[in-house]
MIMI-324055 format. One line per 10 residues: their letters; for each residue x, y, z of N, C-alpha, C, CB. Coordinates in nm, 3 decimals, padded with zeros to 5 digits. Glycine has a CB too. Example, Ala and Ser with C-alpha at 12.3 -4.5 7.8 and 13.67 -1.06 7.14 Angstrom:
AS = 01.319/-00.569/00.780/01.230/-00.450/00.780/01.320/-00.330/00.780/01.131/-00.447/00.905 | 01.285/-00.225/00.708/01.367/-00.106/00.714/01.290/00.003/00.787/01.408/-00.060/00.572;
***
This chain:
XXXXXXXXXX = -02.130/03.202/-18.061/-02.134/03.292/-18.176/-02.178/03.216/-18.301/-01.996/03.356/-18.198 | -02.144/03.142/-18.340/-02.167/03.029/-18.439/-02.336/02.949/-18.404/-02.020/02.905/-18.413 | -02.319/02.899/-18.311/-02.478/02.843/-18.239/-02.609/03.013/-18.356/-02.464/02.882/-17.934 | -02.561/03.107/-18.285/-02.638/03.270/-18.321/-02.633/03.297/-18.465/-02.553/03.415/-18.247 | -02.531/03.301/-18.545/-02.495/03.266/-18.712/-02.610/03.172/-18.741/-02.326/03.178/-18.749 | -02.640/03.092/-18.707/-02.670/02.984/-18.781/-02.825/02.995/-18.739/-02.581/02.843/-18.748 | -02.908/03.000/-18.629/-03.016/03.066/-18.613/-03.039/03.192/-18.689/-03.023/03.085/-18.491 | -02.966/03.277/-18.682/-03.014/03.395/-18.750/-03.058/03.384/-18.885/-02.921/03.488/-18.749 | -02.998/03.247/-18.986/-02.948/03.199/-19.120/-03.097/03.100/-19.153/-02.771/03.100/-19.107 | -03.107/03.044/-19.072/-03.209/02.959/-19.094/-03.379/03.058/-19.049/-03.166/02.810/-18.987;
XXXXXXXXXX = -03.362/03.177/-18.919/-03.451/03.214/-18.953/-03.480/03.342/-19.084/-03.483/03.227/-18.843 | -03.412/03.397/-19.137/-03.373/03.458/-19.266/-03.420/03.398/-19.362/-03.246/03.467/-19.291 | -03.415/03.226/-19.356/-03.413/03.160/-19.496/-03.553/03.112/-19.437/-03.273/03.035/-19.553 | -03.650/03.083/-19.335/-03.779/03.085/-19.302/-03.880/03.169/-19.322/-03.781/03.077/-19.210 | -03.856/03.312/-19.343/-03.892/03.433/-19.335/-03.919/03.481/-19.457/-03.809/03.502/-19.273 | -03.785/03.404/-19.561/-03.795/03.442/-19.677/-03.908/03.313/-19.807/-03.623/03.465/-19.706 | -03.882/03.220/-19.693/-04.008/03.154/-19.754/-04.138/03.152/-19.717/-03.994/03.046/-19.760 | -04.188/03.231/-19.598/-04.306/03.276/-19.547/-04.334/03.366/-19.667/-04.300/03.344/-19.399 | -04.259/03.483/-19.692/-04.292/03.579/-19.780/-04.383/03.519/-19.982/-04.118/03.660/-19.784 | -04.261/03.406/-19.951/-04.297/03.390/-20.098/-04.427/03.330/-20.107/-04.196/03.305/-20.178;
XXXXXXXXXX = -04.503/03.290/-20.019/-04.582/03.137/-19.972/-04.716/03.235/-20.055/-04.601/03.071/-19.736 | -04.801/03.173/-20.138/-04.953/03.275/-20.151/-05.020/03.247/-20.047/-05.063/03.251/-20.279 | -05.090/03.377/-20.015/-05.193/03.380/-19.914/-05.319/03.327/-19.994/-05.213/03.534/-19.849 | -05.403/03.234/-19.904/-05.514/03.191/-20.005/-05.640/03.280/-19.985/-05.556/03.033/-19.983 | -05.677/03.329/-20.094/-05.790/03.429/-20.090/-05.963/03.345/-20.092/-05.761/03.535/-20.244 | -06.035/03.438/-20.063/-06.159/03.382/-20.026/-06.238/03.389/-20.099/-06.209/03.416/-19.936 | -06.373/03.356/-20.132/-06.433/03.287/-20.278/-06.464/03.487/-20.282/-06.622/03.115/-20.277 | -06.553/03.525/-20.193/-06.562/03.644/-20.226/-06.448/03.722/-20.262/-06.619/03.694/-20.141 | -06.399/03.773/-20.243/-06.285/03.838/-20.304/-06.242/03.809/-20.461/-06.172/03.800/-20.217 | -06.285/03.683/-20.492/-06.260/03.644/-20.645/-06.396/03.724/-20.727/-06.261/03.445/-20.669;
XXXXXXXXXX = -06.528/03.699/-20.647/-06.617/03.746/-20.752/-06.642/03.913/-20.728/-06.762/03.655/-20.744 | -06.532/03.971/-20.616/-06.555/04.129/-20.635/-06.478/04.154/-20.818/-06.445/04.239/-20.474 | -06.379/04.079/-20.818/-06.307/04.117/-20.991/-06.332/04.035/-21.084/-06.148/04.119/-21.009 | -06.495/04.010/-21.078/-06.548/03.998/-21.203/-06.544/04.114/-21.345/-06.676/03.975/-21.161 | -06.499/04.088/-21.449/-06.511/04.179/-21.535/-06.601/04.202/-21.581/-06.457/04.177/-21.606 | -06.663/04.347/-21.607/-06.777/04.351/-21.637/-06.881/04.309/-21.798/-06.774/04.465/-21.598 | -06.960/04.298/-21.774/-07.059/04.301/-21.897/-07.058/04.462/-21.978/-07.229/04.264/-21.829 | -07.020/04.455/-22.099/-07.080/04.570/-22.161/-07.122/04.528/-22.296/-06.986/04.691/-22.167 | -07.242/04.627/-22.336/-07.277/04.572/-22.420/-07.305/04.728/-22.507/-07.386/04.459/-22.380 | -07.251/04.781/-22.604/-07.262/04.899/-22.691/-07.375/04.884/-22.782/-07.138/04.923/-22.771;
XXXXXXXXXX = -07.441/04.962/-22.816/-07.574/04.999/-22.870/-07.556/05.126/-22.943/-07.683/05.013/-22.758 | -07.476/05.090/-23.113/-07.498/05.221/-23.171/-07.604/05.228/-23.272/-07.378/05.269/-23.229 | -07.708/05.317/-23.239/-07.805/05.355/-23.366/-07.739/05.446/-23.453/-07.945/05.426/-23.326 | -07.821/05.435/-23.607/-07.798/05.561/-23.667/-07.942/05.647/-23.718/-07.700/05.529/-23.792 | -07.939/05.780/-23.735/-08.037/05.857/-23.707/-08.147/05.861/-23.614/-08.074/05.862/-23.789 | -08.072/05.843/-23.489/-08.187/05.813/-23.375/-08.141/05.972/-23.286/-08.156/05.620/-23.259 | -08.277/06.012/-23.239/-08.265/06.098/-23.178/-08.263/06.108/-23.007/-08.340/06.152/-23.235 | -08.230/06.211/-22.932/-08.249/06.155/-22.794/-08.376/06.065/-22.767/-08.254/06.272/-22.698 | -08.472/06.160/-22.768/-08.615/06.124/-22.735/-08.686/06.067/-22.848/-08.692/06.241/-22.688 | -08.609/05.942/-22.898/-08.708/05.839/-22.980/-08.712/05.697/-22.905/-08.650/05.813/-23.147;
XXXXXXXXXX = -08.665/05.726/-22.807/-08.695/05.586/-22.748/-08.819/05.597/-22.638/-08.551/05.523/-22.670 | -08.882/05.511/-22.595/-09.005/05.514/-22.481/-08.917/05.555/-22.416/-09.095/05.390/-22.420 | -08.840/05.448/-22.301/-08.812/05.540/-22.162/-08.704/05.647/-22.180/-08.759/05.445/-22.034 | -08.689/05.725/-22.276/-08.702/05.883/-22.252/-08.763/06.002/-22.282/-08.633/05.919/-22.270 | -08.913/05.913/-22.338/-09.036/05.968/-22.367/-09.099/05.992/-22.525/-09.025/06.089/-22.301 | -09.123/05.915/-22.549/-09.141/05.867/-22.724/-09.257/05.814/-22.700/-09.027/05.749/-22.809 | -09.374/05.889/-22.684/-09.526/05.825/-22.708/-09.550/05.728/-22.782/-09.612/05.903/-22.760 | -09.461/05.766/-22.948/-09.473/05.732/-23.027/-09.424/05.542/-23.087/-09.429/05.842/-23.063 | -09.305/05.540/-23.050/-09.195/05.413/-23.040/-09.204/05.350/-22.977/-09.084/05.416/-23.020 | -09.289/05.220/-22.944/-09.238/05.131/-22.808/-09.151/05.034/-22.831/-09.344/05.058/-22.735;
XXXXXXXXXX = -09.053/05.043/-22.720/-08.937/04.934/-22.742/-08.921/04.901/-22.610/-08.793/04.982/-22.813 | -08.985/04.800/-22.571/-08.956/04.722/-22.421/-08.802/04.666/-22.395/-09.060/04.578/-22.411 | -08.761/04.650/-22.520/-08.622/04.516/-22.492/-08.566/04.668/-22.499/-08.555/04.343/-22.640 | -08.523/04.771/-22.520/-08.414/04.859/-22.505/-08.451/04.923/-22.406/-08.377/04.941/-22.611 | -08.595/04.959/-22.314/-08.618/04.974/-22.199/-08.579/04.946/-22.098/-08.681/04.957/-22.188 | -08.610/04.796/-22.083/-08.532/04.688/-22.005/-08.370/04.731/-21.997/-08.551/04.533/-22.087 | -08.305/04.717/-22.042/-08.156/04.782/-22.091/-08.163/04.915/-22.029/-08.129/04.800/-22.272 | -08.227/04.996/-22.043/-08.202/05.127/-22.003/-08.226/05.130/-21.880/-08.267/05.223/-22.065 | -08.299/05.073/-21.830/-08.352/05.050/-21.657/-08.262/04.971/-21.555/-08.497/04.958/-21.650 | -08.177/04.888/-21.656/-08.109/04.839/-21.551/-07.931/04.805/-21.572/-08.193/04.712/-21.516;
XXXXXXXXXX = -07.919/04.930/-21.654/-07.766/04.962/-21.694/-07.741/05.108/-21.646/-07.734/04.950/-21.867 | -07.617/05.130/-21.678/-07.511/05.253/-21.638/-07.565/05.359/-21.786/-07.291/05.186/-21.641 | -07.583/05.481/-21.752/-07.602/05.553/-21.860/-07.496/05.661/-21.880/-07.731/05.606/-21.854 | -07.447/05.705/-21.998/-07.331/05.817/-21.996/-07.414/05.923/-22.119/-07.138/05.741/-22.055 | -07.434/06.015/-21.985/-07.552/06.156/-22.038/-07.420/06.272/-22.075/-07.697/06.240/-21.860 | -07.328/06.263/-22.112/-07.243/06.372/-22.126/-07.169/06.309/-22.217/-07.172/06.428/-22.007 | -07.183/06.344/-22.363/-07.145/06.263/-22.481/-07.165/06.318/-22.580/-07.196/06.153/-22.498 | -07.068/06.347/-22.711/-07.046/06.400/-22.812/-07.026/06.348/-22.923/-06.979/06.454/-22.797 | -07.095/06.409/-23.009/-07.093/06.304/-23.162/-07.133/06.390/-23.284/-07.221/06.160/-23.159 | -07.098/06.309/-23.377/-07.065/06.412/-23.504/-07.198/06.413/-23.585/-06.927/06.356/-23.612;
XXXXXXXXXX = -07.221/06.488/-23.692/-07.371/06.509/-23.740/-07.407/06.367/-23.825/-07.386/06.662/-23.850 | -07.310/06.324/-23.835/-07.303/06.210/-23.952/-07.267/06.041/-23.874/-07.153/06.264/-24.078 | -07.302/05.959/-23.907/-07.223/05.798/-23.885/-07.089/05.824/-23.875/-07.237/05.680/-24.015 | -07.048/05.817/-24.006/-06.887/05.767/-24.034/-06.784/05.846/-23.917/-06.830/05.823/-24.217 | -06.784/06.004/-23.921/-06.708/06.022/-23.836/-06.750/05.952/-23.698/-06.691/06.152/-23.835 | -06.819/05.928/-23.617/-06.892/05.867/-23.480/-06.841/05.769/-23.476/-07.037/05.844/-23.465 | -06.816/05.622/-23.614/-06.781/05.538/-23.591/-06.654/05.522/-23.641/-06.857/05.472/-23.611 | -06.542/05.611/-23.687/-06.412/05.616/-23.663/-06.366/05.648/-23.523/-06.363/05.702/-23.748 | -06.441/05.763/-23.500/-06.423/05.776/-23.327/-06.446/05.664/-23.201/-06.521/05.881/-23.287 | -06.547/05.577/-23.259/-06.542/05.424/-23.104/-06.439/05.360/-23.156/-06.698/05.276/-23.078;
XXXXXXXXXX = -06.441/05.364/-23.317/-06.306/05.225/-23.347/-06.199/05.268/-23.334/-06.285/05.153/-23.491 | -06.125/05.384/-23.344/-05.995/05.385/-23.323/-05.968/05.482/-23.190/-05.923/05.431/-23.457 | -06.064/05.538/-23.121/-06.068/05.572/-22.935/-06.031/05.689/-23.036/-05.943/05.490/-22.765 | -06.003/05.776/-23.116/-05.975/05.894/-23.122/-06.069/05.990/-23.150/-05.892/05.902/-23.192 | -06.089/06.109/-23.161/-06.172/06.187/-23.202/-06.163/06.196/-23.390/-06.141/06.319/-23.115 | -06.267/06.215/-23.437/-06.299/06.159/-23.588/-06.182/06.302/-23.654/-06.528/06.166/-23.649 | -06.219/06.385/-23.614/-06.066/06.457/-23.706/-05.947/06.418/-23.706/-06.022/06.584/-23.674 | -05.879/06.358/-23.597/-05.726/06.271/-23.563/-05.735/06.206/-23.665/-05.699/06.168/-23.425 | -05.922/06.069/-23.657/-05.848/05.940/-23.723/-05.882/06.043/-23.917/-05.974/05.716/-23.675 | -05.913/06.130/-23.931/-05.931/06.187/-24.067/-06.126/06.169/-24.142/-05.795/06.082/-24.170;
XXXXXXXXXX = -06.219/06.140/-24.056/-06.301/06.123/-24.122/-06.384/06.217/-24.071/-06.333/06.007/-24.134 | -06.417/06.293/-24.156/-06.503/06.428/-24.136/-06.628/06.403/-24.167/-06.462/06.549/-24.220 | -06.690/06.354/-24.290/-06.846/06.351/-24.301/-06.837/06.200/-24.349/-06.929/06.475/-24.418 | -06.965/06.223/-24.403/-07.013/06.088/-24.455/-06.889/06.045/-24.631/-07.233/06.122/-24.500 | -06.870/06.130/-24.681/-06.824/06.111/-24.810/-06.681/06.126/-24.816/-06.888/06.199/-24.900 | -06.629/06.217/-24.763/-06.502/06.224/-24.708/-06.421/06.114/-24.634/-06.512/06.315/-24.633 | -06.311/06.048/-24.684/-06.254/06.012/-24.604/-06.356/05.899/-24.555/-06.209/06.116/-24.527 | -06.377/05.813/-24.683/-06.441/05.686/-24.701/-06.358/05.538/-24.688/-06.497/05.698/-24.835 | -06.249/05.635/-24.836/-06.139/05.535/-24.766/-06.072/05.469/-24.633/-06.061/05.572/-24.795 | -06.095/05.559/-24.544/-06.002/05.528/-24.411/-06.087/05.408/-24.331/-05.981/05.685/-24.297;
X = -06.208/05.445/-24.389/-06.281/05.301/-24.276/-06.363/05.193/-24.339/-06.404/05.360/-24.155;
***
């Protein structure tokens, strides 16, 4: 009975240091949680279609091309007629009425 105590004790206290032990991970697995690159691009008074690659005869801009060809695009996006509210809204993640800035002249103070 005692001989069985004492096996059971030592494998308990084996078991419990298997658990704690790190498993060693593999090089891949490290570079799947790379964090990503982002890089924000705010114009002001730019319209959809003033850039070339979304059809601007007029404008050529290769280096924001490049960028557009080989990044993530977010086509479902809302923004105010003016700067100021737009850029209360990226800086404080809220929508520009929350953080208080309605137009350009209004609510100058806040930012």
């Amino acid at each position: 009975m005692r001989k069985l105590k004492y096996i059971l004790i030592v494998l308990s206290f084996g078991l419990i240091l298997l658990s704690c032990m790190e498993v060693a991970k593999s090089d891949v697995s490290k570079s799947e949680h790379k964090k990503p690159n982002i890089i924000l691009i705010m114009t002001d008074d730019q319209g959809y279609g003033d850039l070339a690659s979304l059809g601007s005869p007029y404008v050529k801009t290769p280096n924001l091309d490049k960028f557009y060809n080989e990044s993530v695009r977010f086509t479902d996006f809302h923004v105010d007629p003016s700067c100021s509210p737009t850029r209360s809204a990226l800086l404080t993640g809220n929508y520009s009425a929350r953080a208080g800035v309605w137009h350009t002249i209004g609510g100058r103070s806040l930012l």
